[in-house]
matplotlib code that plots the C-alpha trace (Angstrom):
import matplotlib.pyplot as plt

x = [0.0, 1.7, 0.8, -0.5, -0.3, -3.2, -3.6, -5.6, -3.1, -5.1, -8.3, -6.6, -4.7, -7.2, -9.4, -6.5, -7.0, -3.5, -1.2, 1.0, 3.7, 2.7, 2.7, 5.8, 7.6, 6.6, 7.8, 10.8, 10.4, 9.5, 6.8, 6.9, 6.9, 3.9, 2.2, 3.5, 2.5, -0.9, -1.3, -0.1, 3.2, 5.4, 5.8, 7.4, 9.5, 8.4, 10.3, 8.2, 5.1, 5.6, 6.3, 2.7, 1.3, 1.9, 1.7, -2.0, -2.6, -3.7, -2.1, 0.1, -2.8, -5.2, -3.0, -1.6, -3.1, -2.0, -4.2, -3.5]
y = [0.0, 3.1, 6.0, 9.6, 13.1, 15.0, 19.4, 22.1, 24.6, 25.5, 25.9, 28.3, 30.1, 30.3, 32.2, 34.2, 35.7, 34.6, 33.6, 30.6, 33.1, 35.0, 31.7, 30.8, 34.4, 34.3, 30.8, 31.3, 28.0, 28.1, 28.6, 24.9, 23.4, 25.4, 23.7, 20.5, 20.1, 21.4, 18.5, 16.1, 15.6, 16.8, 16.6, 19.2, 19.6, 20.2, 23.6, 24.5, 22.9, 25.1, 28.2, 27.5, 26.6, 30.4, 32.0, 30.7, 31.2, 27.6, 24.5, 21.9, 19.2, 21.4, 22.1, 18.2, 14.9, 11.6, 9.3, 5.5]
z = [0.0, -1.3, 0.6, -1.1, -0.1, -0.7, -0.2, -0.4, -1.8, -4.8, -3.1, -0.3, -3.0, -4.6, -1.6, -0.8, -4.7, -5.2, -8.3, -8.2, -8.9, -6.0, -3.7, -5.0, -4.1, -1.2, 0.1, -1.9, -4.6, -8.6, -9.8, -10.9, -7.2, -6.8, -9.9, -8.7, -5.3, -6.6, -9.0, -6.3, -7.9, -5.9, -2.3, -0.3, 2.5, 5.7, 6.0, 2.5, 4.3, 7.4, 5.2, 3.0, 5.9, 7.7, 4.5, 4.7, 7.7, 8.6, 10.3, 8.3, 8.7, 6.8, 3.6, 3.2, 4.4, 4.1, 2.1, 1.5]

ax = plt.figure().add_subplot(projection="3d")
ax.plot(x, y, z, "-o")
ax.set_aspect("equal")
plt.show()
């Protein structure tokens, strides 16, 4: 069983009127990482968790979630 990372970074980017490009200045990454972890491709650090995480305003637990 291969676990999965799920977030909510596009839906609270998206509420915070946002551009990935903005996100991504902001946390200090590419604008890439931003499209990846969006699309579930990419999983990030927890430094860059933390950092999305208070850019957002919310906990850890309500941007990523582990799924199985």
């Amino acid at each position: 069983m291969t676990a999965r990372v799920s977030n909510t970074v596009n839906v609270l980017r998206t509420k915070a009127m946002m551009t990935q490009e903005d996100v991504a200045e902001h946390v200090g990454v590419s604008r890439q990482t931003i499209i990846a972890i969006e699309k579930g491709n990419y999983t990030p650090s927890v430094l860059l968790a933390l950092k999305l995480a208070k850019l957002f305003s919310v906990p850890v637990e309500k941007l990523f979630s582990i799924s199985s």
